[in-house]
C-alpha positions in Angstrom: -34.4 61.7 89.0 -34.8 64.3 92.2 -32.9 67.5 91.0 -31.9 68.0 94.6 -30.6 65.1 95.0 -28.3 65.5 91.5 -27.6 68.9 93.1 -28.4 70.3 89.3 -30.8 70.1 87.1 -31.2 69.6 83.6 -32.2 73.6 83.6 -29.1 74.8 84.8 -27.2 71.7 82.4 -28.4 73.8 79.8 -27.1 77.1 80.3 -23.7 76.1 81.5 -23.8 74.3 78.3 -25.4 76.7 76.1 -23.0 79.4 77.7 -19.8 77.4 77.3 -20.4 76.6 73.3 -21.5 80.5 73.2 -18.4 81.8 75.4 -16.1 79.9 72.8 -17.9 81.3 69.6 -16.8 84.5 71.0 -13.1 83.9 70.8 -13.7 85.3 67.3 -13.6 88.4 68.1 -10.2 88.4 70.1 -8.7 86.6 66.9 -8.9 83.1 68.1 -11.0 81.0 66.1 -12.1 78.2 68.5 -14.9 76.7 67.0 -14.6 77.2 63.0 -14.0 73.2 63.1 -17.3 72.5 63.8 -19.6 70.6 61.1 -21.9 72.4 59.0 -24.3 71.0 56.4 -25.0 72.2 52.9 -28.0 71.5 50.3 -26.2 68.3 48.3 -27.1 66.0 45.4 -23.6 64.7 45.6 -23.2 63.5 49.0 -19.4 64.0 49.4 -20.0 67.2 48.9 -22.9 67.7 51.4 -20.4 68.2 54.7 -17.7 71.0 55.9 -16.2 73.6 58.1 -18.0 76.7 59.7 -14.2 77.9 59.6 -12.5 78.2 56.0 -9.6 78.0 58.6 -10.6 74.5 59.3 -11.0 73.5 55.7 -8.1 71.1 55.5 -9.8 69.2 58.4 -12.9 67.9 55.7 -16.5 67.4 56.3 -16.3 63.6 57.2 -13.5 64.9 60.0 -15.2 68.1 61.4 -18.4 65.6 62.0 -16.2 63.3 63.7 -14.6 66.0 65.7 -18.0 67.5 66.3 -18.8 64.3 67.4 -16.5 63.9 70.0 -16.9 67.0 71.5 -20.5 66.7 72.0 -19.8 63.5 73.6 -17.1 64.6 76.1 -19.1 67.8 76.8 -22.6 65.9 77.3 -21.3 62.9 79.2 -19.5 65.4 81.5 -22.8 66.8 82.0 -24.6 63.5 82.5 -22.4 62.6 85.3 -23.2 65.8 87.3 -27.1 64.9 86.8 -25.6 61.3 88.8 -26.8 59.8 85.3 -25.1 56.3 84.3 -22.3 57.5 82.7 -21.0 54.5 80.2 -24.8 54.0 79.2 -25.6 58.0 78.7 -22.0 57.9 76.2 -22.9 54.5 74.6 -26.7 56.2 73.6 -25.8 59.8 72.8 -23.1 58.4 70.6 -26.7 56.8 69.0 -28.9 59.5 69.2 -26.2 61.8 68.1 -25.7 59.6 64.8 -29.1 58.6 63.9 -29.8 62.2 64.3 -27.1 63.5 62.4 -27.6 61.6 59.6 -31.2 62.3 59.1 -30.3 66.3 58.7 -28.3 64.8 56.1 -30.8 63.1 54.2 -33.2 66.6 54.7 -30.6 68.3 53.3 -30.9 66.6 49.8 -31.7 69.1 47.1 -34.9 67.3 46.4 -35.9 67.7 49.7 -34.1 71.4 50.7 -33.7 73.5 47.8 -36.5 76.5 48.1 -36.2 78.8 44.8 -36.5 78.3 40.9 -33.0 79.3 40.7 -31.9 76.9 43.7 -33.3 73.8 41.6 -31.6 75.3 38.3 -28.3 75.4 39.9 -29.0 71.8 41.3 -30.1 70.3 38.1 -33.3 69.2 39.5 -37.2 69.3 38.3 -38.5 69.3 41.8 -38.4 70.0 45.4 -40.4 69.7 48.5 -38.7 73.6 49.5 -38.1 72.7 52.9 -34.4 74.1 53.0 -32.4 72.2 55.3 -34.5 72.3 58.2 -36.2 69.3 56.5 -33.7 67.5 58.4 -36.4 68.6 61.2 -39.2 66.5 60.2 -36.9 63.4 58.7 -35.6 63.1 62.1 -38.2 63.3 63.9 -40.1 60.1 61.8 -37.0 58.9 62.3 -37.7 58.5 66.0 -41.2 57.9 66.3 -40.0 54.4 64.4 -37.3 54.1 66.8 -40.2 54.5 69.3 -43.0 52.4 68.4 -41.5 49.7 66.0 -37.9 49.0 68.0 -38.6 49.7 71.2 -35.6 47.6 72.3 -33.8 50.3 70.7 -35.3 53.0 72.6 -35.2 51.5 76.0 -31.3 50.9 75.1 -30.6 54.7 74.2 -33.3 56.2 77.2 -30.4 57.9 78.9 -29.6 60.5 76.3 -33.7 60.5 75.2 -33.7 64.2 76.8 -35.5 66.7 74.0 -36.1 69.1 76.8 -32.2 69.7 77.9 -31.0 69.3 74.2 -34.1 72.1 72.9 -33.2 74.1 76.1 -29.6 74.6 74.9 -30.4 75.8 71.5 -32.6 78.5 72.9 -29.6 79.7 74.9 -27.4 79.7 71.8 -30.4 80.9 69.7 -30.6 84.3 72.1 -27.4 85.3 70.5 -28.8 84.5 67.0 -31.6 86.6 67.9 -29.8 89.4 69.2 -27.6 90.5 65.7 -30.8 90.4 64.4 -32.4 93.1 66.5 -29.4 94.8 66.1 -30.2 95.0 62.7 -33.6 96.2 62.9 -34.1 97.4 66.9 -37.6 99.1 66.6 -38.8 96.5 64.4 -37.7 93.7 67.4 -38.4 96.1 70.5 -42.2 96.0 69.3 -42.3 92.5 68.5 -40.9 91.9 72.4 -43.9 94.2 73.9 -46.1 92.4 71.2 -45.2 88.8 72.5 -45.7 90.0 76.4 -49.3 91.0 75.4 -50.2 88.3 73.4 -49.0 85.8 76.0 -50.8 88.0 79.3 -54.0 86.9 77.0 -53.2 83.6 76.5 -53.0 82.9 79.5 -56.0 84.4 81.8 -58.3 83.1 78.3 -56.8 79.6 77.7 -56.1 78.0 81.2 -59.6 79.1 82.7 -61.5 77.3 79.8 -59.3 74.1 79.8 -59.7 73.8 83.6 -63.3 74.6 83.1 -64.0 71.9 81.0 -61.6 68.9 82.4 -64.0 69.9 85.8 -67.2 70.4 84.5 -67.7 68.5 81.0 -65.2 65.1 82.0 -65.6 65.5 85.8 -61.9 65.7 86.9 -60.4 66.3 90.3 -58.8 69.5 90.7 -55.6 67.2 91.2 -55.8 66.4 87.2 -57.7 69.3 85.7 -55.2 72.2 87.1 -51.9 69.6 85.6 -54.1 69.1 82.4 -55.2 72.6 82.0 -51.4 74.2 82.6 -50.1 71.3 80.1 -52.7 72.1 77.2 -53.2 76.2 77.7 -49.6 77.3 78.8 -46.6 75.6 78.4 -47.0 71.2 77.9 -44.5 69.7 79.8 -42.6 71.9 82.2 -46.3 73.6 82.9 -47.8 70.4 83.8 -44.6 69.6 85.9 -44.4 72.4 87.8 -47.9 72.6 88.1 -48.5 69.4 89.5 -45.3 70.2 92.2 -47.0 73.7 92.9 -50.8 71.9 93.7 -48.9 68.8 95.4 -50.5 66.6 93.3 -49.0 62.7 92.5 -46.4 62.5 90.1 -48.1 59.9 87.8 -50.5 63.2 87.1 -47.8 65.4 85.6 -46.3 61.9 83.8 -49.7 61.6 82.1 -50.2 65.2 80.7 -46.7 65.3 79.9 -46.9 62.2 77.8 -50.2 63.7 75.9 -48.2 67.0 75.3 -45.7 65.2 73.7 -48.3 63.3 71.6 -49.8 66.2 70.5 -47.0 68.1 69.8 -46.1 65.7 67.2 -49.2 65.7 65.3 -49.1 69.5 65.9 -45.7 69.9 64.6 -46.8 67.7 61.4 -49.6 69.8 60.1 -49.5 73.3 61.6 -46.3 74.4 59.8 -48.3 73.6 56.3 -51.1 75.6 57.4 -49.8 78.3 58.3 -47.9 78.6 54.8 -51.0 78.0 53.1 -53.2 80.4 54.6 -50.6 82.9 56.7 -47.4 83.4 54.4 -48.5 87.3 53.8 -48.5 87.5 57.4 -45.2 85.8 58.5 -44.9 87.1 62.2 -48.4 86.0 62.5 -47.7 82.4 61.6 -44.7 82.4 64.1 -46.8 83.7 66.8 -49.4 80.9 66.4 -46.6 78.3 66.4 -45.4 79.5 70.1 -49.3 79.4 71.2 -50.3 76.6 69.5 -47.6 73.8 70.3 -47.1 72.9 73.8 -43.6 71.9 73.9 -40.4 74.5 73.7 -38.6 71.9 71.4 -41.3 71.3 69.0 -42.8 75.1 69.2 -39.4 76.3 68.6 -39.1 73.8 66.1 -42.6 74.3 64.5 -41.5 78.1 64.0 -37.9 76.6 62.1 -40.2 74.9 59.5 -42.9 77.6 59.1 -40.2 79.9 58.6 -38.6 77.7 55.9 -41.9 77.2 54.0 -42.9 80.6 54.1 -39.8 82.4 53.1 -39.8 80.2 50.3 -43.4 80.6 49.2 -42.6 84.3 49.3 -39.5 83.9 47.7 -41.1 82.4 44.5 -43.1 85.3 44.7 -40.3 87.6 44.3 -40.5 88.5 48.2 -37.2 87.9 49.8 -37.8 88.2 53.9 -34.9 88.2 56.1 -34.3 85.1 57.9 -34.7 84.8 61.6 -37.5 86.9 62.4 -40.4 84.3 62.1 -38.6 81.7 64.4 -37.6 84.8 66.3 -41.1 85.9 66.8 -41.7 82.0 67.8 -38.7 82.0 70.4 -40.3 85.2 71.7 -43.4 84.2 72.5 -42.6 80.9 73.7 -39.7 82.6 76.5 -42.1 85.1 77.8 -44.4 81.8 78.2 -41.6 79.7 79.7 -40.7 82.8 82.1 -44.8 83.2 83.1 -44.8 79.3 84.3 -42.8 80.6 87.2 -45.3 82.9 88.4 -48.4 80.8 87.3 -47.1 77.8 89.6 -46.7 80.2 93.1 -50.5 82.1 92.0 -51.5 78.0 92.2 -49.5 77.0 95.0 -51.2 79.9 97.1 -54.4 79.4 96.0 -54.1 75.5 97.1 -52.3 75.9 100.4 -54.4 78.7 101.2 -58.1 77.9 100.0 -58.6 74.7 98.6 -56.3 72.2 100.4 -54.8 74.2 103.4 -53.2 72.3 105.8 -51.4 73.4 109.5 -48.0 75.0 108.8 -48.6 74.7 105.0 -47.6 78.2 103.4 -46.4 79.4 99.6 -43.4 80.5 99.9 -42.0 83.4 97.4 -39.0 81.2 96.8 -41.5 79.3 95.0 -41.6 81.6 91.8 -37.7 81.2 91.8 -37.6 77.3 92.0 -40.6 76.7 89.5 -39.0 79.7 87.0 -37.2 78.1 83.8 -33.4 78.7 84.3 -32.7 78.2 80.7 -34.2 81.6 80.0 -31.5 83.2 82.0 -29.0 82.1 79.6 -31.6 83.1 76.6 -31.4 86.5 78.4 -27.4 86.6 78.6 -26.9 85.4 75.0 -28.9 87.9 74.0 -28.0 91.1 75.3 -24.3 90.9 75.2 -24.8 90.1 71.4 -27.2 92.9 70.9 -25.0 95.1 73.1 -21.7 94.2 71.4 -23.6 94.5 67.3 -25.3 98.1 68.4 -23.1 100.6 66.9 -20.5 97.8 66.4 -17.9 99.2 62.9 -18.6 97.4 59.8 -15.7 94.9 61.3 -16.6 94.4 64.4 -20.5 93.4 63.0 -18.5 91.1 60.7 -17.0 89.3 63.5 -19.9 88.9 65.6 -21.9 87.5 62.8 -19.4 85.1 62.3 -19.2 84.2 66.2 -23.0 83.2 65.9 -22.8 81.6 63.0 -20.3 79.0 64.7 -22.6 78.8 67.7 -25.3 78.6 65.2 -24.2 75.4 63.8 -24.4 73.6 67.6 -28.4 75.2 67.7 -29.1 73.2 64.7 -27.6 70.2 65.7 -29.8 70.2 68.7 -32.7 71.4 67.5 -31.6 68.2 65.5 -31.2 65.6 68.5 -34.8 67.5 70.0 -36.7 66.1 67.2 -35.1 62.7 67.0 -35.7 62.3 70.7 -39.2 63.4 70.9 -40.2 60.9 68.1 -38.7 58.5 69.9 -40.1 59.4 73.4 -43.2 59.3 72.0 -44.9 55.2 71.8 -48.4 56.0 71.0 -49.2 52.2 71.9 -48.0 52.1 75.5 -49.7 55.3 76.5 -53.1 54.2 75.3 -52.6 50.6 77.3 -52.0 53.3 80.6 -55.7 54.2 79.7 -55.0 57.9 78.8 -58.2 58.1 76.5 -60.0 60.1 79.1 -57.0 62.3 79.0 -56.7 62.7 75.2 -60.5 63.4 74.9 -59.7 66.7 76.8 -56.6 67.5 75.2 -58.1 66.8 71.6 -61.1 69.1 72.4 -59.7 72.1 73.9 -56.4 71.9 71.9 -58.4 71.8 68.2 -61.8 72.8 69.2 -60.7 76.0 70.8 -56.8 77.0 71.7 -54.8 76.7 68.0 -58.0 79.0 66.6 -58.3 81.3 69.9 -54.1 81.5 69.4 -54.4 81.9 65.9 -57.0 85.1 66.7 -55.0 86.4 69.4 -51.5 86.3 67.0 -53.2 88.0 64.1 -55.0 91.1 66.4 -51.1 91.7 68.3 -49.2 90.4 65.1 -51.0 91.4 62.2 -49.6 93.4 59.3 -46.3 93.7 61.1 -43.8 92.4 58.5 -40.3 90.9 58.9 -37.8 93.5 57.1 -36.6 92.2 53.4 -33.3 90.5 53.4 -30.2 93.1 52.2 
């Protein structure tokens, strides 16, 4: 759909959004506890016992009736938001009350001890003899096989629920109520976060004159593409997948079946990325855990899945280290993640008007044809604004905040936390089912993916992987307590 034509995009959806569920979270502080009735998910081998309140003040409500209420909250709040996109309104409820199930339930099933319990004295208490260790956030990875079933095995199904198949709004929205997450942490440990923010800005300024000059390099020269695919493809592989390719392909004029293309191979990718990276990086990074989350945000091309990525790599690396007798704090190796991946989202802005000059003024200039400065406002990701907001009144508010106060405010974002993970939840479940790995090689896409595999494994996840350990390495997250 034309965003002008909706009058508001699916970036501004998501802050209003975002803002709203964080604005509530707040009412904490002033003594009015507007969200404790929210669902929250604990590690379970009795299932009755796997669902409850944020709120103890909400307890009487039960965990089969805070889902419910959860539930239709989302609903009214979403379909609201569908109808200012001019979405079909009756079809977006009818599939996000799908998506929003299927989605739900497979955090459930990742939340199985088996599956979720990380330390020797986790499995003790459980009465188990094994686990995978993937915490909860194995809800992550269930859901997302989940939909890539959904997606290539009923895709009846997943025609039916395409109206609420939207991993970029729901990811967007947990990055604007993960800012506030982020924020009482570098509260916590300001120095520690300040240099990990100057840290991500460097790393990214090298991405990005090193990675997008050797993609377009070799889509032109090795596979003999048109400037019209190679500058799409290279943005979509080096910088940021899908809104990179998008707005790259607006800012060179180029057809919109070119940015559909890349943007279905990012989303390809990014699930196998999101399958295997995680496990590397715990095997061969976990005594360098800012590292590993640096990597993530360089490495996987989507925001949902590089975000995502950084969720799991956390999870399996605090728990190697934890068996280790190492206890990091949470937070900081997603944190490092989100980082990188914002200042990338916030570069795509300026990356689309450098292009759009350089076309309408050297390569294809035509009479009357001018980039416009506006140009770096309409291309710049809106969702970062909110990051920003969350972020700052949180750190503002937990800097020098009384023992009380910090109490409250942790207790605010823990509320707001709970929404984060049920998106982060609906992002996977959507991306696997976005993703039919049949149809897009029947739209002859091989060319495409011979590219993509090439520059994305031969050279960009080790060049990122080199450029997180020389701005990253030996910085350490502090230890929890």
């Amino acid at each position: 759909m034309n965003d002008k034509a909706q009058g508001l995009s699916e970036d501004w959806l998501s802050v209003w959004i975002g803002l709203l569920i964080f604005v509530l979270s707040l009412g904490v502080l002033v003594g009015a506890d507007l969200l404790g009735w929210v669902v929250s998910t604990q590690v379970w081998t009795d299932l009755s016992k796997a669902l409850g309140t944020t709120s103890r003040a909400y307890a009487g409500l039960g965990g089969l009736g805070a889902l419910i209420a959860t539930y239709v909250a989302l609903l009214v709040v979403m379909t609201v938001g569908a109808a200012a996109l001019k979405a079909n309104v009756a079809r977006f409820a009818a599939a996000f009350s799908a998506v929003f199930w299927l989605g739900y339930i497979c955090w459930i099933v990742g939340s199985w001890a088996n599956f979720a319990v990380n330390t020797p004295g986790g499995m003790k208490q459980f009465g188990i003899s094994w686990s995978l260790r993937l915490t909860a956030e194995g809800g992550f990875i269930v859901a997302l096989l989940a939909g890539l079933f959904v997606g290539n095995f009923l895709p009846g199904l997943a025609n039916w629920m395409k109206e609420a198949v939207r991993p970029e709004l729901y990811v967007k929205i947990a990055i604007v109520l993960l800012g506030g997450f982020l924020g009482v942490t570098a509260a916590e440990k300001l120095s520690l976060a300040t240099s990990l923010m100057f840290l991500g800005l460097a790393a990214i300024i090298v991405a990005y004159l090193i990675f997008w000059s050797v993609v377009y390099l070799v889509a032109r020269t090795w596979f003999g593409f048109s400037r019209e695919w190679a500058a799409p493809l290279a943005s979509g592989i080096s910088v940021c997948g899908v809104s990179a390719a998008i707005a790259t392909g607006a800012a060179i004029r180029a057809r919109p079946m070119v940015a559909i293309m890349v943007s279905s191979l990012v989303v390809v990718f990014a699930v196998v990325e999101l399958l295997f990276l995680p496990l590397l990086a715990d095997a061969f990074l976990a005594h360098e855990p800012l590292v590993a989350g640096a990597w993530m945000a360089l490495s996987v091309k989507t925001d949902g899945a590089a975000v995502a990525s950084g969720a799991i790599t956390e999870s399996l690396i605090l728990a190697s280290n934890a068996a280790q007798g190492i206890n990091y704090a949470k937070g900081w190796i997603i944190g490092t993640a989100a980082t990188v991946k914002v200042f990338i989202d916030i570069f795509i802005g300026v990356w689309a008007f450098v292009l759009a000059y350089i076309w309408t003024t050297h390569i294809e200039k035509r009479e009357g044809d001018q980039a416009r400065i506006g140009e770096i406002w309409e291309r710049f990701p809106k969702f970062v604004i909110g990051y920003v907001v969350t972020f700052v009144l949180i750190l503002v508010l937990a800097l020098g905040a009384t023992p009380e106060l910090m109490g409250k405010v942790k207790a605010a974002m823990g509320q707001a936390n709970a929404f984060r993970g049920i998106f982060f939840v609906l992002t996977f479940f959507t991306i696997g089912v976005m993703t039919n790995f049949r149809k897009l090689w029947e739209e002859g896409i091989g060319k495409l993916a011979a590219v993509y595999l090439l520059c994305l494994f031969g050279f960009i996840i080790w060049v990122g992987l080199l450029i997180s350990w020389l701005f990253y390495g030996g910085v350490k997250p502090p230890l929890a307590g």
